[in-house]
C-alpha positions in Angstrom: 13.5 127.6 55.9 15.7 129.2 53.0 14.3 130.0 49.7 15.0 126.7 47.9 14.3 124.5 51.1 17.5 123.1 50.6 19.0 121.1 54.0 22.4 121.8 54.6 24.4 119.6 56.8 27.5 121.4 57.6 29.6 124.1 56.1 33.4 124.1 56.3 36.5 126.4 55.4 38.5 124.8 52.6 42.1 126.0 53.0 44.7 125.7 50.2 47.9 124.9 51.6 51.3 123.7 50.4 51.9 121.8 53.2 49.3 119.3 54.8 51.5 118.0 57.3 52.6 121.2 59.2 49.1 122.5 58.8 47.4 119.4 60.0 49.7 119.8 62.8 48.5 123.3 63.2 44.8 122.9 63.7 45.5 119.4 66.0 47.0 121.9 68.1 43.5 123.9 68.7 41.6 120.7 69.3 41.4 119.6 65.7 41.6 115.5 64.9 42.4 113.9 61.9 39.2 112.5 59.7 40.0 111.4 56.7 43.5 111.8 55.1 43.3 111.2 51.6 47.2 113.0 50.8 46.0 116.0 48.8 43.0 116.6 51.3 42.6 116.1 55.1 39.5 116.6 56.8 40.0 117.9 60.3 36.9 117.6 63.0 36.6 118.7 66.2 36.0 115.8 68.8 33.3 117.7 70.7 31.2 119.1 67.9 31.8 116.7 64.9 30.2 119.5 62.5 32.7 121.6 63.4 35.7 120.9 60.8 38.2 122.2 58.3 39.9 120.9 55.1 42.8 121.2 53.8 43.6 121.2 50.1 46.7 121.1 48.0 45.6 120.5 44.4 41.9 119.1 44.2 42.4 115.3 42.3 39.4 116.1 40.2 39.0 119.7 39.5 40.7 122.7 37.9 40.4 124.7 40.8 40.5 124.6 44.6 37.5 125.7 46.4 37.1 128.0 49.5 34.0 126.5 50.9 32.3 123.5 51.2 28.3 123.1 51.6 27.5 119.8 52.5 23.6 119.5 51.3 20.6 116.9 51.5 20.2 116.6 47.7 23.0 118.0 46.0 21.1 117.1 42.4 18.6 119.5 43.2 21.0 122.2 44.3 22.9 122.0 41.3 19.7 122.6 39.3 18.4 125.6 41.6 22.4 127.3 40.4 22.4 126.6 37.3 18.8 127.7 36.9 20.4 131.3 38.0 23.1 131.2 35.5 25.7 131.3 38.0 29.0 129.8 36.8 29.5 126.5 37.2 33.2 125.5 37.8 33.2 122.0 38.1 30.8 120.1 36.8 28.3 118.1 39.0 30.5 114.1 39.2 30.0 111.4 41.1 33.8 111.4 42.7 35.6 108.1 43.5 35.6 108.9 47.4 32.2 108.5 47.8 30.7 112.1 47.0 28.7 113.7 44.5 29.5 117.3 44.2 29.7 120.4 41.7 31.5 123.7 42.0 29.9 127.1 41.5 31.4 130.8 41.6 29.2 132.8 44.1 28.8 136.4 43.2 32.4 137.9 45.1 34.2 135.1 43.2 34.2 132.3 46.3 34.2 128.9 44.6 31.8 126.8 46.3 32.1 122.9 46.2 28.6 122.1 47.0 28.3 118.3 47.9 26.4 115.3 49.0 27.6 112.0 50.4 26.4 108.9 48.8 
């Protein structure tokens, strides 16, 4: 169990990209599909292992920055206090977002910015 007893669900490369399309295209090539397409972001997942899955960003809707990671958790609230209870830097404040997640960003200690996040 880690140290917080956090749950995390899945963990997935965020990739910055100019262009979605061609990328998309790249990753259906390996076996990638096509999970949500929401323009500046598109989730790719693999078919046989659904946790399995990368996203690609252009300019996160929401926050200043793009992130490189994204930790899905079981109770983001709580993860969001255990960071900030470290004094780590938080990027983007913890928001209810109009797709349907709650989520925060935080700078881990090589620079990384981490979009830790929770479905609702």
């Amino acid at each position: 169990m880690p140290k917080s007893g956090m749950k995390i669900r899945r963990a997935v490369p965020d990739i910055t990209t100019v262009d979605p399309v061609a990328s998309s295209g790249f990753y259906q090539l390996l076996g990638f599909r096509e999970e949500m397409n929401l323009g500046w972001a598109v989730n790719l997942v693999s078919p046989a292992n659904p946790t399995a899955q990368v996203i690609l960003i252009t300019k996160d809707a929401a926050a200043s920055v793009n992130p490189d990671l994204s930790v899905e958790v079981d109770d983001v609230d709580a993860a969001y206090e255990a960071v900030r209870a470290t004094g780590a830097e938080i990027v983007h404040p913890i928001t209810d977002e109009q797709w349907g997640v709650r989520r925060f960003f935080v700078r881990d200690p090589d620079g990384k910015v981490v979009n830790v996040v929770g479905h609702r």
